[in-house]
VONUNU-850495 format. One record per residue: x, y, z of N, C-alpha, C in turn. Coordinates in Angstrom, 1 decimal. Each point is the difference from the previous one (the first is absolute). Layout:
N
[[X; Y; Z]; [X; Y; Z]; [X; Y; Z]]
...
***
This chain:
181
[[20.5; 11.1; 22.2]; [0.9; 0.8; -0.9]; [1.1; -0.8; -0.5]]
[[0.5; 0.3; -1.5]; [1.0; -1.0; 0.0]; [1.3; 0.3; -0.2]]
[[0.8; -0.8; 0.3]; [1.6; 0.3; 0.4]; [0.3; 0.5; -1.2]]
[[0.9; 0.0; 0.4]; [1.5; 0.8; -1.4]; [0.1; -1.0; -0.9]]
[[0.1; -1.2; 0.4]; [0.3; -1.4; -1.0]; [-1.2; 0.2; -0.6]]
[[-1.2; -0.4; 1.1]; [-1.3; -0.2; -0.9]; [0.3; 0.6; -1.5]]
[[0.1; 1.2; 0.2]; [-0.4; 0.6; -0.7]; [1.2; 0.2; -1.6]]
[[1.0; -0.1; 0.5]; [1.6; -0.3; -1.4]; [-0.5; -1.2; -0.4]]
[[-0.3; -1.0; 0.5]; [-0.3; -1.1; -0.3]; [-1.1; -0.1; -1.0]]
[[-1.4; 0.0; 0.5]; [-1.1; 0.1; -0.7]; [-0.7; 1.6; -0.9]]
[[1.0; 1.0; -0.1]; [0.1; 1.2; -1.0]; [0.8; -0.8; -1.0]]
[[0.7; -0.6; 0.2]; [0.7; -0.8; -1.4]; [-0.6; -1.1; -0.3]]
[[-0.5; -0.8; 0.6]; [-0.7; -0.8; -0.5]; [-1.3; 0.4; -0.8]]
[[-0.7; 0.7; 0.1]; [-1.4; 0.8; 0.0]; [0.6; 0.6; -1.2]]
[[1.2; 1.0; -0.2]; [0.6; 0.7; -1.1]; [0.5; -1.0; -0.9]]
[[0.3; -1.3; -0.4]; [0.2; -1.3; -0.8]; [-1.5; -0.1; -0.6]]
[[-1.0; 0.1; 0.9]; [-1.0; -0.9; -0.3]; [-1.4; 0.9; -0.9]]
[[0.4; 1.9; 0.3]; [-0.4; 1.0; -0.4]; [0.5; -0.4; -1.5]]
[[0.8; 0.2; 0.1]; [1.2; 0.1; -1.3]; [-1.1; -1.1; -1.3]]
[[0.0; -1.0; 0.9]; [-0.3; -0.9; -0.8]; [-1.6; 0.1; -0.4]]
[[-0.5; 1.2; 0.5]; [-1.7; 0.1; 0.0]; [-0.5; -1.3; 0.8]]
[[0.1; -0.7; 0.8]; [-0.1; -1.4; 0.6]; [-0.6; 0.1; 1.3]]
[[-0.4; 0.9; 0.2]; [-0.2; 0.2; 2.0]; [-1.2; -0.8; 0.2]]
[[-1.3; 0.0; -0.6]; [-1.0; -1.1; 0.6]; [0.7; -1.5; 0.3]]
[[0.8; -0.4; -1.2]; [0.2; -1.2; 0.3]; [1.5; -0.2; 1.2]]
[[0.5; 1.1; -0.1]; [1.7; 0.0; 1.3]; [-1.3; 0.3; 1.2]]
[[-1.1; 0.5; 0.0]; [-0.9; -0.2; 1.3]; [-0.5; -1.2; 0.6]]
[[-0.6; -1.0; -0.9]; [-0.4; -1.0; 0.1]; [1.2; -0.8; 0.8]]
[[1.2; 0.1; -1.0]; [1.0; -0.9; 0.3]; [0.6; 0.2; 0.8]]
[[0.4; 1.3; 0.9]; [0.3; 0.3; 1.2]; [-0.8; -0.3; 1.0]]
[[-1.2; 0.3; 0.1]; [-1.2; -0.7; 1.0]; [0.2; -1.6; -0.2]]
[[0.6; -0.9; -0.9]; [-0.5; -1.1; 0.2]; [1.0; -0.2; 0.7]]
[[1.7; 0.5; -0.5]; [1.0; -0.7; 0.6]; [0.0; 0.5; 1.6]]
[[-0.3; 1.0; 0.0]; [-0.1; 0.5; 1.8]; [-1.2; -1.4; 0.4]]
[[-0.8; -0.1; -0.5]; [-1.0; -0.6; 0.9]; [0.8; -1.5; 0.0]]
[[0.6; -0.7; -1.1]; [0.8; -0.6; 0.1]; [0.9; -0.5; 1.8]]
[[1.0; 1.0; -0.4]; [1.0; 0.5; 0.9]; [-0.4; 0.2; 1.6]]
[[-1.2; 0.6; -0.2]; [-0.7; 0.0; 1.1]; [-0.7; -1.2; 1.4]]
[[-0.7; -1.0; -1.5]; [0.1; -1.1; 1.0]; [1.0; -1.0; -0.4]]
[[1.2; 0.5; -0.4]; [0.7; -1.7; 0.6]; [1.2; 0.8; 0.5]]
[[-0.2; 0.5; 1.5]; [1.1; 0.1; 1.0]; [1.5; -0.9; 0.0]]
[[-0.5; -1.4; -0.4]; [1.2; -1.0; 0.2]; [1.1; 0.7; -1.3]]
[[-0.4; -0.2; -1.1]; [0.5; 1.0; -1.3]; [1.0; 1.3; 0.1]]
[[-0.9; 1.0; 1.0]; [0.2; 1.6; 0.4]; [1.5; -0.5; 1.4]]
[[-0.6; -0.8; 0.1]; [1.3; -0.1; 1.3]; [1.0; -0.8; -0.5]]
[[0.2; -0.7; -1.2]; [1.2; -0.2; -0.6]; [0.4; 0.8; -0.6]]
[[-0.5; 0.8; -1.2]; [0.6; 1.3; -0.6]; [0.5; 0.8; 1.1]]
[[-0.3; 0.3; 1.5]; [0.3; 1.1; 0.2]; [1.4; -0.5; 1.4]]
[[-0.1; -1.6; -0.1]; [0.8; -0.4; 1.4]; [1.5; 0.2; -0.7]]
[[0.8; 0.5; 1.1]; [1.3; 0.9; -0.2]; [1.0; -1.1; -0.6]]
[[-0.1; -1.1; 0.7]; [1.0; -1.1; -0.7]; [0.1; -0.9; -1.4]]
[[-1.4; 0.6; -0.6]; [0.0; -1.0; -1.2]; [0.8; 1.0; -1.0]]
[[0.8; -0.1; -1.0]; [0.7; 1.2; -1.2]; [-1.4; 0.5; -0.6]]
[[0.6; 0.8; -0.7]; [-1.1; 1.0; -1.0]; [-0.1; -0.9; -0.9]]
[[0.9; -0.4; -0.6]; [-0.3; -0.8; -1.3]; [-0.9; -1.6; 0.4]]
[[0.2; -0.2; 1.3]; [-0.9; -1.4; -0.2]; [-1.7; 0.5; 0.5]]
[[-0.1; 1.4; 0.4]; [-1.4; 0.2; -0.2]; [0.1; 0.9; -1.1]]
[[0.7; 0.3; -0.6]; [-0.5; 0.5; -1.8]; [-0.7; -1.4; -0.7]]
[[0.8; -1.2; 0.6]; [-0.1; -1.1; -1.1]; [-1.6; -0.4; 0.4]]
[[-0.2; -0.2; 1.8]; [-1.4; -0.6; 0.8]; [-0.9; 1.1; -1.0]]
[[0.0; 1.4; -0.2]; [-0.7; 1.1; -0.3]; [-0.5; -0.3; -1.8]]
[[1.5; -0.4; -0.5]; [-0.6; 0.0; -1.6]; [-1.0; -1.3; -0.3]]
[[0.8; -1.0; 0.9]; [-0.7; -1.2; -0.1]; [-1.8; 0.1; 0.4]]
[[0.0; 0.9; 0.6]; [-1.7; -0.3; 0.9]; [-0.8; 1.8; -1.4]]
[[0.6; 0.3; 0.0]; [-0.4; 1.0; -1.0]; [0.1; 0.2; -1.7]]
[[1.0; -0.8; -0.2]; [0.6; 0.5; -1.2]; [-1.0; -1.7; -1.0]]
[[-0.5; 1.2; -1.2]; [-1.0; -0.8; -1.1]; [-1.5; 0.4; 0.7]]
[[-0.2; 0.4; 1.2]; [-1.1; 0.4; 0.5]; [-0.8; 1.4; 0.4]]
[[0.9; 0.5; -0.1]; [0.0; 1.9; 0.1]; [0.9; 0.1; -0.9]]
[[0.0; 1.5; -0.8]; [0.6; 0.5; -1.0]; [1.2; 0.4; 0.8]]
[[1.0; 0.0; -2.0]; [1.6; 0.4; 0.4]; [0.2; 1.0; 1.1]]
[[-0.7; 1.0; -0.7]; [0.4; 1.0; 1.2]; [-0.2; 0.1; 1.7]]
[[-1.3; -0.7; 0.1]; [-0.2; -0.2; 1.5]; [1.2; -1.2; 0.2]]
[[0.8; -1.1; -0.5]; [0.7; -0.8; 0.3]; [1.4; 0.4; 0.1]]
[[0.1; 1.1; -1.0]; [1.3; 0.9; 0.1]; [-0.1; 0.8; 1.2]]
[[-1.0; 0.8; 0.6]; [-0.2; 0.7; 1.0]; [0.2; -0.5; 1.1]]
[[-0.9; -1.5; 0.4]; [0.6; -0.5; 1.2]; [0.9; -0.7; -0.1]]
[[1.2; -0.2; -0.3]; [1.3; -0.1; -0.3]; [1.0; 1.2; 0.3]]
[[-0.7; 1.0; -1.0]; [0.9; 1.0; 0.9]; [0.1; 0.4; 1.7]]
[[-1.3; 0.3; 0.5]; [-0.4; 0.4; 1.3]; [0.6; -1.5; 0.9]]
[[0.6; -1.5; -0.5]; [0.4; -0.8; 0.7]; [1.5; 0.3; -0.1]]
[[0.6; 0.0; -1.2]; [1.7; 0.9; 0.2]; [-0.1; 1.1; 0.4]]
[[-0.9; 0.5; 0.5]; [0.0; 1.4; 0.6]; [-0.1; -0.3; 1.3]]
[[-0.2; -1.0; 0.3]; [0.0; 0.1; 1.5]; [-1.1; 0.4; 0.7]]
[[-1.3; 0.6; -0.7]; [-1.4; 0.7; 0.2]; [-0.9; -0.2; 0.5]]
[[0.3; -1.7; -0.2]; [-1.5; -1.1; -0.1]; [-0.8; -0.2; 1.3]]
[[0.7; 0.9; 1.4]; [-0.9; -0.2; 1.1]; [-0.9; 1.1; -0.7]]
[[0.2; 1.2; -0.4]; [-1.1; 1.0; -0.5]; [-1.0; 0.1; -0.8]]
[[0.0; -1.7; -0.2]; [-1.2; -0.4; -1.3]; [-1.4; 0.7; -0.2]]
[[-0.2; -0.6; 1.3]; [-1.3; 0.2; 0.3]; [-0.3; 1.8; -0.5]]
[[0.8; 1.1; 0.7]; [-0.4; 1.6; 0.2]; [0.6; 0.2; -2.2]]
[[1.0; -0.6; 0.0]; [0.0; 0.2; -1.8]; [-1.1; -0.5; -0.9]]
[[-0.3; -1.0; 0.6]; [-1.5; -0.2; -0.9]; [-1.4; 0.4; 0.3]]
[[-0.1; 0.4; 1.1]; [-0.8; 0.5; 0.5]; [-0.2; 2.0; -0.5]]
[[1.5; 0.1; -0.3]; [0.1; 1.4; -0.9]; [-0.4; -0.2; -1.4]]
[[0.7; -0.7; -0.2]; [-0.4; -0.8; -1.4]; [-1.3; 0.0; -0.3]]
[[-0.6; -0.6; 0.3]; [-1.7; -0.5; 0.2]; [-0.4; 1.4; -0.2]]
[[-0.4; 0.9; 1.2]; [-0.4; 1.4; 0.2]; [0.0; 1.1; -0.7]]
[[1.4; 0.3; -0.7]; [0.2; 0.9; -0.9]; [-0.5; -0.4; -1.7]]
[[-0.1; -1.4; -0.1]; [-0.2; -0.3; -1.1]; [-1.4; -0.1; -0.4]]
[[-0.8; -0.4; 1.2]; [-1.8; 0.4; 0.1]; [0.1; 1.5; 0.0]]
[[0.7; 1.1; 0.7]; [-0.3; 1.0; -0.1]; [0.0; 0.7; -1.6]]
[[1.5; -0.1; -0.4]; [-0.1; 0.4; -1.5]; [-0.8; -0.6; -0.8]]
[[-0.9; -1.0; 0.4]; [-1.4; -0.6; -1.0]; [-0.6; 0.5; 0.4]]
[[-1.1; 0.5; 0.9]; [-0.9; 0.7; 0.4]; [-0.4; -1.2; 1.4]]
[[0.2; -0.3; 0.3]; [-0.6; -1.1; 1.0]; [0.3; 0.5; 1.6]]
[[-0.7; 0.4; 0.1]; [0.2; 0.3; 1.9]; [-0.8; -1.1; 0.9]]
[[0.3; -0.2; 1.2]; [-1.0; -1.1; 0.9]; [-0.5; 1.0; 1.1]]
[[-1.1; -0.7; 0.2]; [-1.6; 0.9; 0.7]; [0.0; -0.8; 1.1]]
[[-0.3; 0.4; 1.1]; [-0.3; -1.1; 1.4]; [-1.6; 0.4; 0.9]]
[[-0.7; -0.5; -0.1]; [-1.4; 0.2; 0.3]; [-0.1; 0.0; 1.2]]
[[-0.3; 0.5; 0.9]; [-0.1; -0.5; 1.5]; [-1.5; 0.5; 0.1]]
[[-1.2; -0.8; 0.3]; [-1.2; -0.3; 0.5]; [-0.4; -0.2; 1.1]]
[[-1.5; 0.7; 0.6]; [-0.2; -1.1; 1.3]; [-0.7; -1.5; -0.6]]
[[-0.8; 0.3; -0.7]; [-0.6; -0.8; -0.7]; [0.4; -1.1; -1.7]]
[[-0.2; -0.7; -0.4]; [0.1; -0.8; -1.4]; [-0.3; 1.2; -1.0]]
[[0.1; 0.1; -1.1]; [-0.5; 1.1; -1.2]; [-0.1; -0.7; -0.7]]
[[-1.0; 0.6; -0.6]; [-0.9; -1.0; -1.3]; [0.7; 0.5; -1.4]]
[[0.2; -0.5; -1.2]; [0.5; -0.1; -1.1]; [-0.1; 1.4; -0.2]]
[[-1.7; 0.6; 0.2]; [-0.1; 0.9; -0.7]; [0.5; 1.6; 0.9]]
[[0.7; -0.5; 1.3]; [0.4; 1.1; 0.5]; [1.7; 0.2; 0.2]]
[[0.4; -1.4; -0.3]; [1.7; -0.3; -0.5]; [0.2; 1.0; -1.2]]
[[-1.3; -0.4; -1.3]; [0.3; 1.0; -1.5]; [-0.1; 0.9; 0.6]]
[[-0.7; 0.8; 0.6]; [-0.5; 1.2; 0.2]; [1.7; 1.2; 0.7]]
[[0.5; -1.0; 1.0]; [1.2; 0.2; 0.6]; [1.1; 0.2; -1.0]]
[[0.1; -1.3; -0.6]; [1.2; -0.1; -1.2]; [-0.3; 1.5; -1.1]]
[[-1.2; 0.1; -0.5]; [-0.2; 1.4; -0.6]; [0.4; 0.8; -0.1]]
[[-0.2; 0.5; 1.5]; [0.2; 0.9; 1.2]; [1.7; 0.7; -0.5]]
[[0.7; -0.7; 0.1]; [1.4; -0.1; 0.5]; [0.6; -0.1; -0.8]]
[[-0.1; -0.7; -1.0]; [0.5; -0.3; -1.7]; [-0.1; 1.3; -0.3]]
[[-1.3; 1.4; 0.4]; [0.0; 0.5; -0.9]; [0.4; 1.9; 0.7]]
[[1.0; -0.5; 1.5]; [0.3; 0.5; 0.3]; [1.4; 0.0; 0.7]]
[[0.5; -1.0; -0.9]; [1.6; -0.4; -0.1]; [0.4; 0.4; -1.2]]
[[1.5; -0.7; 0.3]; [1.1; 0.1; -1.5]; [-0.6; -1.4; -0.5]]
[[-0.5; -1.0; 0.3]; [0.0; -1.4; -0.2]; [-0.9; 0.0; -1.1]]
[[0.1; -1.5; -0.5]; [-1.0; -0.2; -1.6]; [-0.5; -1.0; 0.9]]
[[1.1; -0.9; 0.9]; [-1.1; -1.7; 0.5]; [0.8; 0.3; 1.8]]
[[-1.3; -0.9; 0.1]; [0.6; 0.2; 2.0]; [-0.1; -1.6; -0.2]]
[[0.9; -0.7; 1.4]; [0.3; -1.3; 0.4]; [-0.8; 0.2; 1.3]]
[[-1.7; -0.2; -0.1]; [-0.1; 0.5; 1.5]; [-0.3; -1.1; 1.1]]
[[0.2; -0.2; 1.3]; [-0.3; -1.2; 0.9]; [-1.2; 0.8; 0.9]]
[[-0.8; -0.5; 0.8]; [-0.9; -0.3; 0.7]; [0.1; 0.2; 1.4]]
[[0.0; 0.6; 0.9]; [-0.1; -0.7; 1.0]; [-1.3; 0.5; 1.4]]
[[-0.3; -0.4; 0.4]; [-1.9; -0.2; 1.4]; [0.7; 0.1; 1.0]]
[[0.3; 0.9; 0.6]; [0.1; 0.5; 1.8]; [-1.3; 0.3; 0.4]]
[[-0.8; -0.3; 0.8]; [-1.3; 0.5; 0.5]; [0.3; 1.0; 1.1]]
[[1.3; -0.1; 0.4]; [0.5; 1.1; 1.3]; [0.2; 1.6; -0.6]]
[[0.0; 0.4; -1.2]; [-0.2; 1.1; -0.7]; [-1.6; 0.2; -0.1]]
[[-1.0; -0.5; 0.3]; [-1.4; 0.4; 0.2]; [-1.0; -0.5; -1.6]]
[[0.8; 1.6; -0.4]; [-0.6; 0.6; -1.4]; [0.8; 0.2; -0.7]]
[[-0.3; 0.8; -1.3]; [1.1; 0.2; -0.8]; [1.3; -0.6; -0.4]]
[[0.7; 0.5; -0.6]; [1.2; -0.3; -1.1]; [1.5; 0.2; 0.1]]
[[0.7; -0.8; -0.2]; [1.5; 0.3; 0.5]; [0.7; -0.2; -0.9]]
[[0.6; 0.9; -1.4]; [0.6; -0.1; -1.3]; [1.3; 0.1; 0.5]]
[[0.7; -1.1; -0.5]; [1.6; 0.5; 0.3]; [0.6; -0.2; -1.3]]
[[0.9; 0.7; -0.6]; [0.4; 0.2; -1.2]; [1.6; 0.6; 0.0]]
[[1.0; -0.7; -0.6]; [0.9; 0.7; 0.1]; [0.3; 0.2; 1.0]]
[[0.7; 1.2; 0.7]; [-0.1; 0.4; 1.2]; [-0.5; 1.1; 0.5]]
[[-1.0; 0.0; -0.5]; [-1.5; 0.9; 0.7]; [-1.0; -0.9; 0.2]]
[[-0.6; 0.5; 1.4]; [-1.0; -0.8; 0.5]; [-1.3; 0.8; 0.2]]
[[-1.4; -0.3; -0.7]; [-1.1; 1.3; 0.1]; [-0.8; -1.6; 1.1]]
[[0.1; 0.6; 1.4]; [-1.1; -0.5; 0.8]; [-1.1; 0.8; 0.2]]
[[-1.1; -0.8; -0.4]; [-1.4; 0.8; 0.1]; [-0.8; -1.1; 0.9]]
[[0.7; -0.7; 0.7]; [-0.8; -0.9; 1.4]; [-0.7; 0.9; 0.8]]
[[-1.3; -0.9; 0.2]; [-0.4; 0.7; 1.5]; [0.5; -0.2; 1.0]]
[[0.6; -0.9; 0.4]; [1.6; 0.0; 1.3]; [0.5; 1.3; -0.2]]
[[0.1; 0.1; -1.2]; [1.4; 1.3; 0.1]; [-0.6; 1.0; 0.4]]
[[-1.4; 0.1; -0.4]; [-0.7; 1.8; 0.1]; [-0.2; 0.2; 1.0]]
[[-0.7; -1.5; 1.0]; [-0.4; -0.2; 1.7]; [1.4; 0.3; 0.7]]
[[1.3; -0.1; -0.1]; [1.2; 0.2; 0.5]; [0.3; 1.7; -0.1]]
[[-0.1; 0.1; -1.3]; [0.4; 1.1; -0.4]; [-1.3; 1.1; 0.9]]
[[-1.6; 0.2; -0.1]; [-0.7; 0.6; 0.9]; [0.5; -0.1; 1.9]]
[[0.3; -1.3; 0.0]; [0.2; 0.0; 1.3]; [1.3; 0.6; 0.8]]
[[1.1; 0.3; -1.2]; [1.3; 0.6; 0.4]; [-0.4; 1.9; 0.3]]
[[-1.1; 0.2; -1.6]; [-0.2; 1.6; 0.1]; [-1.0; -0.3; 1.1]]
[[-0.9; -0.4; 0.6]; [-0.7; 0.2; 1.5]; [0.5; 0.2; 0.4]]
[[1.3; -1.0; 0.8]; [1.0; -0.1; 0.7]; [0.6; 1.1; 0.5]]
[[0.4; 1.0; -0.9]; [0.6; 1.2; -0.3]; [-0.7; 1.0; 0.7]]
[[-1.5; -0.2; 0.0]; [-0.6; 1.5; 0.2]; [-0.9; -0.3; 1.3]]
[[0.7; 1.5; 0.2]; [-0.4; 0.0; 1.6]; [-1.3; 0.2; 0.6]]
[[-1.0; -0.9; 0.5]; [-1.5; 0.6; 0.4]; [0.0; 0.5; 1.2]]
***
């Protein structure tokens, strides 16, 4: 869930970038700079270590960003570093990111399997769900547990439809459980 900041932070950001009809591309460019940000720890721990001033990681920040991401994303993290914000990077872009695929139509799909699925049962899935959501495109990932048996494990958002046979063999064995012979 995301904080209070997350969320003043990246509602104004997101509201700059509406404004501008721009959101595919403030998507891209917020995913690149988080992934950025993400792997160079050495970077994230000087913006955020208490002894360097604001202004000499505004200057480390414009220098490593600025001519490479657009004004606005360069103005933005600048603000959030005189803000004092910048340990909260990660959960503001991470709102960022989320809200901005939401208002495009983009949701992410998580497959859980016992087994690999063949192309034509991934389409079959994607179909499925595209055509029983709000969404126009899903970001979906993959993934083969064999300890679920059979069946399907859709996680979406924050609703989960398990249709595993683990789940139904648990779930039979709780109502047995129950009833008295």
């Amino acid at each position: 869930m995301a904080s209070r900041v997350d969320k003043i932070y990246g509602d104004a950001y997101i509201s700059v970038k509406t404004d501008e009809d721009d959101l595919l591309e403030a998507l891209e460019e917020a995913k690149a700079v988080k992934e950025i940000l993400d792997s160079n720890t050495d970077f994230v721990n000087f913006l955020n270590h208490p002894q360097i001033t604001k202004e000499e990681k505004m200057e480390a920040a414009k220098n490593v960003f600025d001519g490479r991401v657009s004004d606005d994303m360069t103005g933005f993290l600048m603000i959030i570093i005189k803000k004092g914000r910048f340990k909260e990077f990660d959960g503001i872009f991470t709102y960022i990111i989320s809200n901005i695929k939401r208002q495009l139509g983009i949701g992410a799909l998580h497959v859980t399997s016992a087994m690999p699925l063949s192309q034509e049962q991934k389409d079959k899935i994607l179909k499925k769900v595209i055509a029983s959501s709000e969404y126009q495109k899903l970001e979906v990932t993959y993934e083969t547990d064999k300890d679920i048996i059979g069946g399907l494990i859709l996680c979406m958002d924050d609703r989960i439809m398990d249709n595993s046979i683990r789940t139904k063999l648990d779930s039979m064995g709780r109502y047995l459980s129950q009833i008295q012979l």
